[in-house]
N, C-alpha and C positions, 0 to 999 in steps of 0.2 A: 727133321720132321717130327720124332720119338718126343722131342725137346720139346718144340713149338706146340703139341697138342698138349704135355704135359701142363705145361704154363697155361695153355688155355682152357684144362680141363680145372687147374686150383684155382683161376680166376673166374670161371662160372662155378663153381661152389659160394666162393666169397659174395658174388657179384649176385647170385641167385635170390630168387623172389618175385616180388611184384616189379613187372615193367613199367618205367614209367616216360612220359614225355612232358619235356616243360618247355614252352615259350616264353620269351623274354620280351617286355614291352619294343625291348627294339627290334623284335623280330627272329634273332637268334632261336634255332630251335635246337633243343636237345634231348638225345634220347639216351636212359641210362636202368642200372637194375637198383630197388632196394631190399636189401634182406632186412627185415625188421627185428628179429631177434639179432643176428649180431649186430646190428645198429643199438639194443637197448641195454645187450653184453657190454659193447664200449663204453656207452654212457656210463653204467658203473664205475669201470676202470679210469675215465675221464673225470669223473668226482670223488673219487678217490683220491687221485695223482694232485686235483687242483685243489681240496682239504688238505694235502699234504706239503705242496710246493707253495701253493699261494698265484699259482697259474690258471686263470680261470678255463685253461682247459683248449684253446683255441688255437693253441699251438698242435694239441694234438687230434683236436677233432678235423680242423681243416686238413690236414694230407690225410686223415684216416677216409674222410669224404669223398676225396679228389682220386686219391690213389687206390683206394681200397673198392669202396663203392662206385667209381666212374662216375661220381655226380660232377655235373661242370662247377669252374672253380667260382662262380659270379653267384650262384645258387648254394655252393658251399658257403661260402664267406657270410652270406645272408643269415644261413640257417645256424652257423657257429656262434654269432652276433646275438641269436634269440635265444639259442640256448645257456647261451653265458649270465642271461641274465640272470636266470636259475640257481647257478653253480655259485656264483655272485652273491645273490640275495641270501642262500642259506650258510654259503662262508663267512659271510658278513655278521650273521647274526651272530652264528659260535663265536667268532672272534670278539665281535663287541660286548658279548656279554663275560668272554673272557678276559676283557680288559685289555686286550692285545693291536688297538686300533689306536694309533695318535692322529685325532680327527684333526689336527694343526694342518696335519702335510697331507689327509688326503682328501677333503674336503679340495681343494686349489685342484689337486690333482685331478680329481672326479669332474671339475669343471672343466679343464680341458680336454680331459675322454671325449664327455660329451659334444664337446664344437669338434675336436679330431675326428669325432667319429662318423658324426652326419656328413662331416666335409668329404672324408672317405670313401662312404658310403653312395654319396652322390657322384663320386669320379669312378666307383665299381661298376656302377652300374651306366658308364658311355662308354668303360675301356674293353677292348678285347680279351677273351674269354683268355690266352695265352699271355694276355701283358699282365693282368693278374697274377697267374701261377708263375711267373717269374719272378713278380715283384716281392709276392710272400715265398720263394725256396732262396732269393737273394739275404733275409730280413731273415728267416729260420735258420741259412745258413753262417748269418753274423753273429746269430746268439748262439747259437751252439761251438762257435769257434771262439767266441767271448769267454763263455761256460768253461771251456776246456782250459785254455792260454789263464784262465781268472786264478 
């Protein structure tokens, strides 16, 4: 019991803030906390990690969402998508202006983002809030085992 309030007294720290409730056009409703400062704490460390890695950050902002804050993972994934663009647009410049972008190979690439991405985007939003979060700890758990075994 000592245990289980412990766990639930650092997860409303974390979790603490504005209440919020969000429906989903398909009707799904969810209710979760956000703390706005450590949410703006992350952000840092997420633009940091993605100017350093070259990871727009999505790897770590989504389970920081999911796990951290209880935002559902379909609203997570949404909000990772919009802020990468961000993280994105200002890596993009350093790099380009540091001469460090061979537009050969990401030009092609970038065109396929984009059709992967709406395609995506549009099967996030009919699939279940749990076949999501499966989908992405499956795909975080192949690259991190890729990383490691590399």
């Amino acid at each position: 019991a000592m245990q289980r309030r412990i766990r639930k007294d650092a997860a409303g720290l974390l979790k603490g803030g504005e209440r919020r409730t969000k429906t989903l056009r398909n009707g799904a409703t969810f209710r979760y906390h956000v703390n706005m400062p450590l949410l703006g704490a992350f952000g840092v460390l997420k633009g940091f990690f993605a100017g350093l890695t070259g990871i727009a950050g999505g790897s770590l902002l989504g389970p920081f969402l999911i796990l951290v804050m209880g935002i559902p993972v379909t609203v997570a994934t949404a909000t990772t998508l919009f802020s990468i663009v961000f993280t994105s647009a200002s890596g993009t410049l350093s790099n380009a202006f540091g001469g460090r972008i061979v537009f050969e190979y990401a030009i092609p690439m970038a065109l396929g983002v984009v059709v992967g991405a709406l395609l995506g985007a549009r099967l996030a939003g009919r699939a279940r809030n749990d076949v999501v979060r499966w989908v992405l700890a499956v795909v975080l758990l192949a690259v991190a085992l890729k990383m490691i075994l590399y």
